[in-house]
N, C-alpha and C positions, 0 to 999 in steps of 0.2 A: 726651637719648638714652636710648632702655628699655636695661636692664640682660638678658644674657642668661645664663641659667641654663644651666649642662652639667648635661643629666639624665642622662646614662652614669655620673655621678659618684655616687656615693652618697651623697653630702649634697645633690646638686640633685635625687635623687627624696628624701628625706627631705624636703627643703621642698615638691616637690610635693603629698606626701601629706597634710602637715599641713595644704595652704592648704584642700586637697579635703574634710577634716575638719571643716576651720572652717567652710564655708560651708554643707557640710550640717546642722552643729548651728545656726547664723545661721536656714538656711530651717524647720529644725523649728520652732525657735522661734519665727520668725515664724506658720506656719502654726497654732499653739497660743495665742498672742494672739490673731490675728484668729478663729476657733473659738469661744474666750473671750466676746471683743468681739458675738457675735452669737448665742450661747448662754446667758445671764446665769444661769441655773440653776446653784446649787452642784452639788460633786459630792454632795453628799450629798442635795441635793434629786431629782439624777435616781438614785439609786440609787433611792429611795422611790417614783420614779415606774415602775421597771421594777419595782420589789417588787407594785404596785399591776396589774400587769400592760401598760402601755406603755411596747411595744416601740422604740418611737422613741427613747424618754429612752437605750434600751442603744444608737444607731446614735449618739448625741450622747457618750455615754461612750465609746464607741469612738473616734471623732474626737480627743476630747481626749487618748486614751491611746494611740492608735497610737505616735506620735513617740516618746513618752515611754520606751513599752517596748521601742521596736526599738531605742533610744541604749543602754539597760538592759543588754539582750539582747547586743549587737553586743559592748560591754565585757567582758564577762565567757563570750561563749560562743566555742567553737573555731570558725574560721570556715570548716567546712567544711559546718557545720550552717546549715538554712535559717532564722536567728529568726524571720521573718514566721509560718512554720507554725507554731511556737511560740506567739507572741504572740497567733496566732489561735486556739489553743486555751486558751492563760489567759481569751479575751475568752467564752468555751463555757462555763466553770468559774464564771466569776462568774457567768453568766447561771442556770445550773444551781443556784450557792449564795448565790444573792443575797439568800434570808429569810435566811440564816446574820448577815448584815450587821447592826450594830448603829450603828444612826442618829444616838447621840449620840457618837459616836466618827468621827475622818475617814475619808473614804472614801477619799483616796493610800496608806494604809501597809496596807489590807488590800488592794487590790489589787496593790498590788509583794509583798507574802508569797505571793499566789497564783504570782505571776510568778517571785522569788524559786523558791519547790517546784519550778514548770515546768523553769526555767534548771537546777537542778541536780539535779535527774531524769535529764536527758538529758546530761549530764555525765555522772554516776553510772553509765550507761550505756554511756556510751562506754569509760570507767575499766574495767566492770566490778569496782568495787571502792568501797567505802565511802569518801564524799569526808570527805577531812579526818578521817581515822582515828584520829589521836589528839591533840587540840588540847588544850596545858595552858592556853591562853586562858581554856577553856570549862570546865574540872576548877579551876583556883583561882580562890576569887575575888579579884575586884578593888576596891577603896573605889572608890564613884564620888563625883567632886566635879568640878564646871566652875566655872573663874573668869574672866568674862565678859572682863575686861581682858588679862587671859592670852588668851583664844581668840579673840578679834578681833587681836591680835599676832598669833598663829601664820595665823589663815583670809587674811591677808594675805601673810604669806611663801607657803604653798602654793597660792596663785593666781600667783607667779613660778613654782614648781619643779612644777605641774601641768602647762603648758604641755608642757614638756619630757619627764618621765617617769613620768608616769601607764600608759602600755605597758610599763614595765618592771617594773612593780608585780608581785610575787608574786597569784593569781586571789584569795585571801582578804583583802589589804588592798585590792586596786582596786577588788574592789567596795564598800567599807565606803565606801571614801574616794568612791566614786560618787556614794552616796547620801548623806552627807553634802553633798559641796561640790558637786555637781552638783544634786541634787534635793531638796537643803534640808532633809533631814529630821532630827530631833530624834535624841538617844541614845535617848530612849523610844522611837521608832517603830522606829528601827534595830533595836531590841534585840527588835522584835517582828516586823519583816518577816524577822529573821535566825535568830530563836528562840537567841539568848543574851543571858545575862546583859549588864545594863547597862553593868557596871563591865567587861565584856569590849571592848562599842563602845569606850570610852576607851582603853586600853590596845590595842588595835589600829590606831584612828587614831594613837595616840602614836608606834606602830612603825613606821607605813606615813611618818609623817613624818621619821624618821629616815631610812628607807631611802629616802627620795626625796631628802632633802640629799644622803647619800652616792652616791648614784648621780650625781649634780648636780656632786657636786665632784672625782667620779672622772673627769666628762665634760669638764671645763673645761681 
């Protein structure tokens, strides 16, 4: 017998929204494999081929990155705001700055910086006020050191405590934590799509994991 949910309740729309969550990242995902599957060109090959002037290679990079940057987008912006128009003007900016593009380098972390600038533009804006005004993050540094053993422990526990309170994140470490556990990218790239310091990426995700235990153990 199906079990039935009270959605009046505010844990049964809590589980509505997560299941709705999960299926639209299932279908991005899907539609980004098969994209994949029938695109075989790197990203970096089609950057070179819009650089060359075909325009098709930029309708194929868009394809691949629509999904990518509306997940991006949707994380970290207010949701009163349209990402789509957003997203559609990062896809202007690359097209615009696409000799800027250096082809021995990947083409994911220079277009999430573009996207990144966009996202918090229109934040800034909203603010009217300089975002993240005054970050000792970014004024001390940090040693950076990863120990592989160590970070496969931890990427294991915050794939439990992401589930849960990744929305509760303060907007500076969920997006950090985004782009890490969500779109794979390196402290190096992070620290380039973010314009900080490396040793900052580290000490950010170290606090972002903190504050998702606590939030985890204050919910239980």
């Amino acid at each position: 017998m199906r079990k039935k949910f009270c959605v009046n309740s505010k844990y049964g729309f809590e589980i509505i929204r997560k299941n709705i969550n999960i299926k639209k990242m299932v279908y991005f995902l899907f539609i980004d494999t098969i994209e994949q599957m029938l695109n075989p060109h790197s990203d970096e090959e089609l950057a070179n081929l819009v650089k060359s002037g075909d325009e098709s290679a930029l309708t194929v990079i868009m394809e691949r990155y629509t999904g990518k940057l509306l997940r991006y987008g949707n994380r970290i912006i207010p949701k009163e705001h349209n990402v789509g128009d957003i997203v559609q003007d990062v896809f202007i900016t690359v097209y615009k700055n696409i000799q800027d593009f250096d082809s021995t380098r990947r083409f994911s972390p220079w277009i999430y910086r573009i996207a990144h600038n966009a996202f918090v533009d229109v934040i800034r804006k909203k603010a009217h006020e300089p975002l993240y005004v005054f970050d000792f993050d970014r004024i001390i540094p940090h040693p950076f050191h990863q120990d592989s053993i160590v970070e496969e422990k931890e990427n294991e526990e915050m794939r439990v405590l992401l589930k849960e309170g990744l929305e509760n994140l303060s907007p500076a470490y969920k997006e950090i934590v985004d782009l890490y556990y969500y779109d794979n990218f390196n402290y190096q790239e992070i620290a380039d799509i973010l314009h900080i310091p490396i040793g900052t990426v580290g000490i950010r995700l170290s606090r972002a994991r903190k504050e998702l235990k606590k939030n985890f153990t204050k919910n239980e």
